[in-house]
N, C-alpha and C positions, 0 to 999 in steps of 0.2 A: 282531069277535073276541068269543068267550063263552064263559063255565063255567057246568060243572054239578056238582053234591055229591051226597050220601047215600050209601049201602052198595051193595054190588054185588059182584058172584059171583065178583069177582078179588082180593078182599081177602084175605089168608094168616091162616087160623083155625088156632088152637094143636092143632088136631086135622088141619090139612092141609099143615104146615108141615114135613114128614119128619122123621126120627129126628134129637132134641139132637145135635149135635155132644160128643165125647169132652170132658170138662174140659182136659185134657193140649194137646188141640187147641186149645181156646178162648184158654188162657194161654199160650203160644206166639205164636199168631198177635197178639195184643196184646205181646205183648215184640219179636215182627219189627216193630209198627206204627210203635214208636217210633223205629225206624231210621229213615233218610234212605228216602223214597218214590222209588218206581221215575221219577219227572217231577223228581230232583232227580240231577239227573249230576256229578261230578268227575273228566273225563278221565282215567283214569290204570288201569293193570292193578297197577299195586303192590302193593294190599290184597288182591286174588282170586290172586295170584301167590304173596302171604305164605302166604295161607292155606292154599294147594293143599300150597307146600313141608311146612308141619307136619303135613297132613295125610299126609304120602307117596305125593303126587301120584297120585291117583286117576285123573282123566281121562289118564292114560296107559297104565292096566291095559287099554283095548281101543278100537279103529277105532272113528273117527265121520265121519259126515256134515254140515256146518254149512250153517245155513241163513237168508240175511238177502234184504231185500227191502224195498220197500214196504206192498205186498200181497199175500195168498196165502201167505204161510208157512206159518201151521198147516194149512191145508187138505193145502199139499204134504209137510209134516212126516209129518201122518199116512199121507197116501198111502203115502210111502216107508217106514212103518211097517208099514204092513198089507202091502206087499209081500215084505219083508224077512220079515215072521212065516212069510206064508206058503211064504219057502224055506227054512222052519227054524232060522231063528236068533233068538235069543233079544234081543230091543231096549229099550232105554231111551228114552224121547224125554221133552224138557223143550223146555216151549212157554209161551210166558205172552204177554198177561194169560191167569187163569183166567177161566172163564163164571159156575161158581158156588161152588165148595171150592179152597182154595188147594191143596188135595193132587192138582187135576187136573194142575198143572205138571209134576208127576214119573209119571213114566206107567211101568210094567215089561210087556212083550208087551202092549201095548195098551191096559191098563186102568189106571188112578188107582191109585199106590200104599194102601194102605189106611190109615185114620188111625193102627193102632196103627203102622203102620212110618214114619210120618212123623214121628210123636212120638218113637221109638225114633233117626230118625237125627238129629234135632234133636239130643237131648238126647248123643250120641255124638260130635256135632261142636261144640257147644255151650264146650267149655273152651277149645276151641283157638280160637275164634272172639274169644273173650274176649283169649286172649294177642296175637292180629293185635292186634284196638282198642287193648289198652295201648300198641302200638308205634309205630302208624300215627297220622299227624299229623288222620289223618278217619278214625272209626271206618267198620267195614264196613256196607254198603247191605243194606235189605231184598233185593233185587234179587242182590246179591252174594252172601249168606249163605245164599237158596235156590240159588244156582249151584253153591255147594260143596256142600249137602244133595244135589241131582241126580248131583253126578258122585262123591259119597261114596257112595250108595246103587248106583249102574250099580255100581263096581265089588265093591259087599258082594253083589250079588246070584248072580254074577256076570253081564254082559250081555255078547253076542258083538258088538253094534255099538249104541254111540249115534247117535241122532238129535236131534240140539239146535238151534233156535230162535234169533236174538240177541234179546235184548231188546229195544234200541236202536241202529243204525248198526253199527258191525263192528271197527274195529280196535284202540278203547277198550272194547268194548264186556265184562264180564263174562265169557259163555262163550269167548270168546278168547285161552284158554290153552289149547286144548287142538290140536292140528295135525292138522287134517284133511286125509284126501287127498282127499276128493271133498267142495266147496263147492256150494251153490245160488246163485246169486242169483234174485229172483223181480223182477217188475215193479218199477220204480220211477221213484215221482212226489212231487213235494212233499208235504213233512208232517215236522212235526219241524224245520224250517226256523231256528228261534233256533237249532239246537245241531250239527245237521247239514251246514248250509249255504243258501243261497238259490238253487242252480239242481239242477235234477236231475243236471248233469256234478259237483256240489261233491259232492252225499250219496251219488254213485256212488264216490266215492276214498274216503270212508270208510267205504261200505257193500264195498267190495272187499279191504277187508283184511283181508279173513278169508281171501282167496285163500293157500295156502301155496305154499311152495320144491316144485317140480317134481308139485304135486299136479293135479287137476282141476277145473276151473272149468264148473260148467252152468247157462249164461245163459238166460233168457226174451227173447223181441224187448225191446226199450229205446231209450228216445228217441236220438237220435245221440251226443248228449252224453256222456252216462251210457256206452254201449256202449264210446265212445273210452275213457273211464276206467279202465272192466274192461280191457281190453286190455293197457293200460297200464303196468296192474299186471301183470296174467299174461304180460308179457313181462319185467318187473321180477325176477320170481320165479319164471323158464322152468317158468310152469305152461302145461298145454294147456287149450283153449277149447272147449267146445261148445256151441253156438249155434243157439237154436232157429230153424228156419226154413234152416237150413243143413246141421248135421249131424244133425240132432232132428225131431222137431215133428210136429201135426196136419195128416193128411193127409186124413181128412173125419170130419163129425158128423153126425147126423139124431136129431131128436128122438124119444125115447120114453117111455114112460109111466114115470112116476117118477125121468124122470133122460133118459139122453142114452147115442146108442151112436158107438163111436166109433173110427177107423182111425189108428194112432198106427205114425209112422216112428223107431225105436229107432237107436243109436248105430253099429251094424253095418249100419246101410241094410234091415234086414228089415222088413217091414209086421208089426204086431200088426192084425188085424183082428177087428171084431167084439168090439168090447169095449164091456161095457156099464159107463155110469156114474152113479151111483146119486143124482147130484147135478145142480144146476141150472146152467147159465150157461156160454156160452162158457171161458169165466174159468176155468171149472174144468179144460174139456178143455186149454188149457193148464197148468195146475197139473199134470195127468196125465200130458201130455210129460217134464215139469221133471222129476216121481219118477220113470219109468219109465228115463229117459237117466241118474239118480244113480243108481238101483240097477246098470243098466247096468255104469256106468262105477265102480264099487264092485268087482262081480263081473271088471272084466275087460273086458268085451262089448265092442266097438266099436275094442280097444285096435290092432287089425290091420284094421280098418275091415271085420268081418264077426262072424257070429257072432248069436245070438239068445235070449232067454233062453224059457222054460218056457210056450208061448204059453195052457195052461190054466190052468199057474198066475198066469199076469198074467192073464186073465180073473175068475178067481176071487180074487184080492187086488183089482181093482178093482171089482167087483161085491159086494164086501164095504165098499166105502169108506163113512166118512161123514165132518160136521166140523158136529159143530153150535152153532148162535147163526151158520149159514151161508148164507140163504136156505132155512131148518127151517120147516118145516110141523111144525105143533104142536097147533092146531085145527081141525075144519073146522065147514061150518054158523054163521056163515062161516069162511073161512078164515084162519086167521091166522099169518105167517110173521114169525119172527124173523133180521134180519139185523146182524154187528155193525160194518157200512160205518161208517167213522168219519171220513173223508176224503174228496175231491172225486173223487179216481181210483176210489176202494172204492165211493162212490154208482153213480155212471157205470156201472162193470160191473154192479151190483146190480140198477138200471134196467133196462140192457140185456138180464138176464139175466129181470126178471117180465113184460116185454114178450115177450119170446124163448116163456119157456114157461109161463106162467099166462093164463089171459081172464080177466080180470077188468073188467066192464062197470063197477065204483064200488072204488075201493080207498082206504083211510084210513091216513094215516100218524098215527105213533105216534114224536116225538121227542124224544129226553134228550141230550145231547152234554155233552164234558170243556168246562173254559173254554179253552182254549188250541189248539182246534182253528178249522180255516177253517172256519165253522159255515156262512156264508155260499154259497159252493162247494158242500158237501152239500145244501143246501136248493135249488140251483139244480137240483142234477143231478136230483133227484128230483121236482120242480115238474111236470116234464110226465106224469106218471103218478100222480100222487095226486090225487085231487080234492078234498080237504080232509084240512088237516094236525091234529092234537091236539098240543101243545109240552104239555113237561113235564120233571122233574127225577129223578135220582136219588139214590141217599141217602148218595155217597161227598162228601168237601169240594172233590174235584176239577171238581164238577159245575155247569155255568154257568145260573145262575141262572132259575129258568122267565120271569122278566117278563122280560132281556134276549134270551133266547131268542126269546119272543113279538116281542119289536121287531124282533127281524131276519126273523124269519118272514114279518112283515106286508108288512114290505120286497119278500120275492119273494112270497107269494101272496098277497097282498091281506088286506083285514081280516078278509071276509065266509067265508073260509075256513079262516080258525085257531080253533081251542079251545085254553082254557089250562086244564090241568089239572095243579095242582103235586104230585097224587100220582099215583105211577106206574100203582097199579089202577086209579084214579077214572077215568086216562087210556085205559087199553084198555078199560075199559066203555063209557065216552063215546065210542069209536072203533067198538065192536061197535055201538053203537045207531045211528052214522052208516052203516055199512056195511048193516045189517039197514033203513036203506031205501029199498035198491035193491029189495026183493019176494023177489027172485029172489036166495038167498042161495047159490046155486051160481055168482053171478057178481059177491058183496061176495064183499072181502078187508081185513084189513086186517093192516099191516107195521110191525111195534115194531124199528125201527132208531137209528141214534145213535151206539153207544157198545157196547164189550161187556159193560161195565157195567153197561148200560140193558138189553140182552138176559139177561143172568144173572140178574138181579132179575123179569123177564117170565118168565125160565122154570120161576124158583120159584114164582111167582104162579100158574103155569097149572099146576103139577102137572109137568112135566116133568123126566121123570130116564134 
C-alpha cells in the first residue's frame, strides 16, 4: 500500500472551475442542508401529504410515470424521457441523487431546470413549507421539500407527463403521493438493508408500493423472491403486470461502436429492430426494454396485446439516449470512465459491462464510497478487472473514511496493489500515471467509481459538462 503527493493536472483552478453558481442558489442550497439529509428516513407521507394539500396538489395537474428499483433508475428515467420528448410531449422528470448541481433533480423536456427557475420555485414554495414544519411533529426533509419543488414546478410549467424517480424504497417513500398509472420497477438487490429490509423479497414489498389501484406495473426479471412480492401487490391492487422476459424484453444485442444495437420485443408482441444504443452494458439494453414497455403501456400499446409505437421514432429517442456518471468516457489517452456503481449488484453489471465492451490490457480503479454501503461486495465485484486499486475520499461527511477504506481494500486486493490517496485529484493523477504504464495507452484505462458522489466531483475535476 503507497501514496503519492504534489500538484497535478486534476486539481480544480479558479479559472477551470465553471461559472459561481447564482448567490440565491448558494443560500438555498445551505438552508435545504440543514434539513434532515436524504440517509435520514422517518416512515411516514404526512409531511409531503401536508404539503402537497396547501400547495393545491400539484402532482395531480398531470399523468406520471413512477420509477423505483435497485438499479437503473435514472438511466431508465431518462430513457422514458427522451422517448416521450420525442412523441411530443412535454416532461418533467425528477431523479436524485444529483452528479454535480442540485438543479439537475428537476429536469423540464430534458434539461436541468435553470438556476433562476429554481430559485424562483424555492422561494414560491418556501411559506408553505414553513406552515407544514410548524405543524408536523418532524419538520420536512431536504429530500421532501425538493419533491414538492419538482412537482410545483411540472405543474407551473405546465408538463404533459411526469417522470419521477423514488428516492428510497416506495410506499413511504416522498414521491408517493402522486398515482401513477404506469410504475417501473428496475432490478432489485440488497442495499439500503437497515431500512428497507434484509432479503431482496422484504425491499420488494416496499419498493412495490408504488404499484397503484388498477394501474400498470413493468417489471425487469427479479430474484424469485422479490417477483412474488410484486405480484402480490399487483393482485392486492387488480393492477396488471408486465414482465420482462414474458410480455417485454431483449430479444438480441451486438455490440457496436460507441454503444450497442439492439432488437427489443414491445408490449403488443412487435419486434423494434435495429435500434441503436448509445450506451455500454448489458444492463442498459434491459433498462431500454423497461422504457420502451412504460411508454408503451402509457400510450395504450399492448393494452389488446398488439399494436406498436413509431418504430423511427424509438430509433431516434434511443439513439439520442445518454445517463451520465454511467460508464461515461470522459477522457481518452488514457481512457477514463466514470461509473457511479455504488452497490455489489451495480459493481457486477459495471464489470460485466468494461469486460463486454472496452480492452483494456491495464485498468486502474479510482475509489470513494458512502460509510454505510457494503464496500466490501463492490471491491469484490470489481477485483477481477482492475489491476490496481487508488482508495480515496470524497468531500461530503457521508463519506467513509480513506484509511478504513484502505483496510478493506487490502483485504480483497492485497497490499501491493492499493494506493491511498485521500484527495480525490491526487487520486486520478496517481491512477493516470498507473495506467500510462502500460506504454500502449490505447489499452490503459482508468475507472473513478464509488459513489455518485465520487463521480460528480471527478467530473468537475475533469472539465466535464
Amino acid at each position: 500500500m503507497s501514496s503519492s503527493a504534489g500538484p497535478n493536472p486534476y486539481t480544480i483552478r479558479p479559472d477551470s472551475a465553471g461559472p459561481a453558481e447564482p448567490t440565491g442558489l448558494r443560500e438555498i442550497e445551505a438552508e435545504l442542508a440543514k434539513r434532515w439529509p436524504e440517509n435520514k428516513i422517518e416512515p411516514s407521507l404526512d409531511r409531503i401529504r401536508a404539503l402537497m394539500d396547501v400547495l393545491g396538489e400539484p402532482q395531480r395537474a398531470y399523468p406520471s410515470i413512477h420509477i423505483t428499483g435497485t438499479n437503473g433508475k435514472t438511466s431508465t428515467a431518462r430513457m422514458i424521457e427522451q422517448l416521450l420528448n420525442t412523441f411530443e410531449l412535454r416532461t418533467g422528470r425528477y431523479t436524485s441523487p444529483h452528479v454535480e448541481s442540485v438543479t439537475e433533480r428537476i429536469s423540464l423536456d430534458g434539461q436541468p431546470i435553470s438556476t433562476e427557475k429554481f430559485v424562483e420555485t424555492y422561494q414560491d414554495i418556501e411559506p408553505y413549507v414553513r406552515m407544514v414544519d410548524e405543524k408536523q411533529p418532524v419538520p420536512l426533509s431536504f429530500f421532501e421539500v425538493l419533491t414538492g419543488m419538482a412537482y410545483a414546478a411540472f405543474a407551473d410549467a405546465p408538463v404533459d407527463v411526469a417522470v419521477v424517480e423514488v428516492g428510497m424504497g416506495g410506499s413511504w417513500d416522498a414521491t408517493n403521493v402522486i398515482d401513477a398509472a404506469v410504475s417501473v420497477i428496475t432490478p432489485i438487490s440488497l442495499d439500503h438493508t437497515d431500512r428497507l429490509g434484509s432479503t431482496t423479497g422484504e425491499i420488494a414489498v416496499e419498493k412495490s408500493g408504488i404499484i397503484k389501484s388498477g394501474g400498470l406495473a413493468v417489471v425487469s426479471q427479479q430474484p424469485l423472491d422479490a417477483a412474488q412480492a410484486i405480484l402480490a401487490r399487483a393482485v392486492e391492487v387488480d393492477a396488471t403486470v408486465a414482465r420482462e422476459g414474458m410480455e417485454f424484453g431483449v430479444l438480441s444485442r451486438e455490440l457496436a461502436v460507441g454503444g450497442q444495437l439492439v432488437t427489443l420485443r414491445g408490449l403488443g408482441g412487435a419486434e423494434y429492430a435495429d435500434v441503436f444504443l448509445p450506451l455500454h452494458g448489458e444492463h442498459q439494453a434491459h433498462n431500454a426494454a423497461l422504457a420502451l414497455a412504460a411508454v408503451e403501456g402509457f400510450f395504450g400499446v399492448g393494452a389488446a396485446r398488439e399494436g406498436q409505437l413509431d418504430i423511427d421514432k424509438v430509433r431516434r429517442a434511443f439513439a439520442g439516449a445518454s445517463s451520465p456518471g454511467r460508464l461515461e468516457v470522459v477522457r481518452r489517452s488514457p481512457t477514463i470512465l466514470l461509473d457511479a456503481a455504488h452497490n455489489p449488484a451495480g459493481a457486477q453489471v459495471t464489470a460485466a459491462a468494461i469486460q463486454e465492451s472496452f480492452g483494456f490490457t491495464r485498468l486502474i480503479g479510482v475509489i470513494g464510497t458512502s460509510g454505510d454501503k457494503d464496500v466490501t461486495g463492490v471491491l469484490e465485484a470489481f477485483e477481477p478487472v482492475l489491476a490496481e486499486l487508488v482508495v480515496t475520499q470524497n468531500s461530503t461527511h457521508r463519506a467513509m473514511p480513506v484509511d478504513t477504506l484502505a483496510a478493506q481494500a487490502v483485504e480483497v486486493f492485497g497490499e501491493d496493489r492499493v494506493v491511498v490517496e485521500p484527495r480525490l485529484d491526487d487520486a486520478i493523477a496517481a491512477a493516470v500515471t498507473l495506467a500510462e504504464e502500460e506504454g500502449d495507452l490505447g489499452g490503459a484505462g482508468v475507472l473513478v467509481t464509488g459513489s455518485v458522489i465520487t463521480v460528480g466531483e471527478a467530473r468537475l475535476l475533469l472539465g466535464r459538462k
